[in-house]
C-alpha positions in Angstrom: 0.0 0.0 0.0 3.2 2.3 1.1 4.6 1.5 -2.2 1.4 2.2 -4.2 1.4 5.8 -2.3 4.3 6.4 -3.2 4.5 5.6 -6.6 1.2 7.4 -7.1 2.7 10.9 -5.4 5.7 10.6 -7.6 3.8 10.1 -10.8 2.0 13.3 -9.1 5.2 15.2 -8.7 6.6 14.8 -11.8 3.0 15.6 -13.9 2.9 19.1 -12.1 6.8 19.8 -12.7 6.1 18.9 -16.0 3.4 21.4 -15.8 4.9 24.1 -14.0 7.7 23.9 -16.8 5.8 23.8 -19.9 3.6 27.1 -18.5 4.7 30.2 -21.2 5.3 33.6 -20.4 4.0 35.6 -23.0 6.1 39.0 -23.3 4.7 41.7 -25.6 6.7 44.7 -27.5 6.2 47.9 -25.3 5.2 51.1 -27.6 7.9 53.5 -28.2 10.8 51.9 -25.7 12.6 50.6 -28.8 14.9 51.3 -31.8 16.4 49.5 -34.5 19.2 51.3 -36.7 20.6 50.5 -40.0 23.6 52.0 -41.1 25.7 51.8 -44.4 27.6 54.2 -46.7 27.4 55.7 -50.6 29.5 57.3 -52.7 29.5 60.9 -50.8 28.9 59.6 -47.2 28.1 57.3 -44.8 24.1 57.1 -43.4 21.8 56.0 -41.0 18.2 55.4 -40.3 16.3 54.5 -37.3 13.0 53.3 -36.9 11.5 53.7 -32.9 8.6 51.4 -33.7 9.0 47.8 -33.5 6.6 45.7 -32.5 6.0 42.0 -32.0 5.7 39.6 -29.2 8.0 36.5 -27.5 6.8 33.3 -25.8 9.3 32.3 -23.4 9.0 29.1 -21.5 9.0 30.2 -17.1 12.2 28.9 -16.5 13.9 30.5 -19.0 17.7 31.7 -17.9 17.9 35.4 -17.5 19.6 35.5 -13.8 23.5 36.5 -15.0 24.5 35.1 -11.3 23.1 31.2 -13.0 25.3 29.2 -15.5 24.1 29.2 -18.3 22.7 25.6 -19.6 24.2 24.0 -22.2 20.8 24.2 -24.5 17.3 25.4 -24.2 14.4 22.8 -23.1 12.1 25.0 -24.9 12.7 27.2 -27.7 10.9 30.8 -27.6 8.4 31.7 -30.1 9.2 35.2 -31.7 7.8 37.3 -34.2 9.2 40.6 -34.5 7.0 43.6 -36.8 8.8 46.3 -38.3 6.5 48.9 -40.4 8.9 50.0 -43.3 7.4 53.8 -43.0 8.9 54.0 -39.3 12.3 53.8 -40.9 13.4 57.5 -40.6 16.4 59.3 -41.9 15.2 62.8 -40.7 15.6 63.7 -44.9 11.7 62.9 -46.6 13.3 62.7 -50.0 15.8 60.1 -48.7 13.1 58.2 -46.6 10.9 58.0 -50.3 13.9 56.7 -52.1 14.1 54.0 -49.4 10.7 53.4 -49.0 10.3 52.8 -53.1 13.5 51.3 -53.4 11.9 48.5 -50.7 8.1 48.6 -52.3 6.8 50.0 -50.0 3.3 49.7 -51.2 3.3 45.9 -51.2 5.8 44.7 -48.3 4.3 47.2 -46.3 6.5 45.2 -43.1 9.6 43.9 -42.2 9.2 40.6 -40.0 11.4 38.1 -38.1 10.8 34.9 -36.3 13.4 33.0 -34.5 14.0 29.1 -35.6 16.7 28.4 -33.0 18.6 29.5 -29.8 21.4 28.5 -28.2 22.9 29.6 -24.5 25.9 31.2 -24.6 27.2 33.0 -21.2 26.7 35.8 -19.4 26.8 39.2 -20.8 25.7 43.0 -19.9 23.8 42.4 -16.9 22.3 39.4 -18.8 22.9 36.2 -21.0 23.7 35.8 -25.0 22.3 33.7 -26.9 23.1 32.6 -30.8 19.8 32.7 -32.7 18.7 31.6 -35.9 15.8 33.2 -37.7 14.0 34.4 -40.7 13.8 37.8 -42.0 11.6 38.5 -44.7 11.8 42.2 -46.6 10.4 43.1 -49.8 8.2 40.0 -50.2 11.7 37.7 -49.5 12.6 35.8 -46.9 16.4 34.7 -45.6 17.6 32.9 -43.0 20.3 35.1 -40.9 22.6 34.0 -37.7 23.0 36.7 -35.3 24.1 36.8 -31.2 21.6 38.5 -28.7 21.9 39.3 -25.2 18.8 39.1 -23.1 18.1 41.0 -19.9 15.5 41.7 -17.8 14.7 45.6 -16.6 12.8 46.1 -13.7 10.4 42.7 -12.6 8.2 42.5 -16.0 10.2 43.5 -18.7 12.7 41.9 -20.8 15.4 44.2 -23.3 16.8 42.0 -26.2 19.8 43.7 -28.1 22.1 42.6 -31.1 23.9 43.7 -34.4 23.5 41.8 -37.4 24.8 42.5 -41.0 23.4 41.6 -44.5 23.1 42.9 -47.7 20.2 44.8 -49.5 20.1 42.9 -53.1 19.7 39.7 -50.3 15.8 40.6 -50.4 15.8 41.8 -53.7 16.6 45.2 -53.1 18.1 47.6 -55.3 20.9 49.8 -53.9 19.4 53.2 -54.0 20.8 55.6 -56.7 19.3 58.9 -56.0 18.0 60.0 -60.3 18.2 63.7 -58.9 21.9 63.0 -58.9 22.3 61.3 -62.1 23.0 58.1 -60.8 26.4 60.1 -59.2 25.2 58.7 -56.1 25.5 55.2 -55.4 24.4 53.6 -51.8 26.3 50.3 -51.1 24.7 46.8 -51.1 26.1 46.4 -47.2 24.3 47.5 -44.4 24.6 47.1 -40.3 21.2 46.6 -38.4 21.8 47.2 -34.3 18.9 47.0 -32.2 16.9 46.8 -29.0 13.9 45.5 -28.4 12.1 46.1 -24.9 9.0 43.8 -24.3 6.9 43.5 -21.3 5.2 40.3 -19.6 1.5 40.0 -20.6 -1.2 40.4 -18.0 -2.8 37.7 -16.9 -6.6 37.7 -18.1 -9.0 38.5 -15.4 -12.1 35.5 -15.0 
């Protein structure tokens, strides 16, 4: 009978572990706490634009390591689920007729969005107050998608929120983009095909819906 009780308590123990470590933590972009720069160079100078909107949400599972005073583990139990949203208008040089040669130049029209949805994670240390990661993902820009290999490192600020930051490089004809040659400059200018994307992204838990 002793035996049965135990056996029955353990099954019991290990179901509601199981459980407690398969319960997500959904984390959701917060509005304006952002920013994403790409940077290259042209023929006459380097440039930059910025976009302060990026928004997008991350399912994490609830043990996943944050705490830079833990080892890391060697791998992740669960992987996260993330989708990242970038409207191409919120990319911003401060110069309009630069921001409409960028904005055609990436159809604007019809690939109104830049998205990206992680594929894989992997621990890698502590870093910054937090832990890196190597991530592998899809970005898709201009009605194309790629798959592109980039570090993060993943923080928490204050109780609820969660800052992920990284750099990643790539190349504009990549998604079918054409390297920007300004016609008001008779072609004079010429943008290069590399560009350097550094961001952070600040996300905040989901509250818990009231019964």
């Amino acid at each position: 009978m002793k035996s049965t009780n135990f056996l029955l308590n353990t099954a019991a123990a290990l179901f509601l572990a199981a459980t407690l470590h398969a319960d997500p933590v959904v984390y959701q972009a917060v509005p304006g706490a952002s920013v994403m720069k790409i940077e290259g160079t042209s023929t006459i100078h380097d440039w930059e634009v910025e976009c302060k909107l990026i928004g997008g949400s991350m399912e994490l599972d609830s043990n996943f390591p944050l705490d830079p005073s833990q080892d890391a583990p060697k791998e992740l139990k669960v992987t996260p689920k993330v989708n990242v949203i970038i409207p191409v208008r919120q990319l911003k040089s401060g110069k309009s007729m630069m921001d409409t040669v960028m904005h055609n130049a990436m159809n604007v029209e019809t690939n109104p969005t830049i998205k990206y949805t992680l594929l894989e994670m992997t621990p890698k240390g502590k870093a910054d107050n937090g832990m890196k990661f190597g991530t592998k993902g899809t970005i898709t820009c201009n009605g194309v998608t790629k798959t592109n290999d980039f570090d993060v490192v993943m923080s928490k600020v204050e109780s609820n929120k969660i800052k992920v930051s990284g750099v990643t490089k790539c190349k504009m004809t990549d998604f079918k983009i054409e390297p920007p040659a300004p016609k008001i400059a008779l072609g004079a200018i010429k943008t290069a095909d590399d560009v350097k994307l550094t961001f952070t992204w600040v996300t905040q838990e989901k509250a818990a819906k009231t019964p």
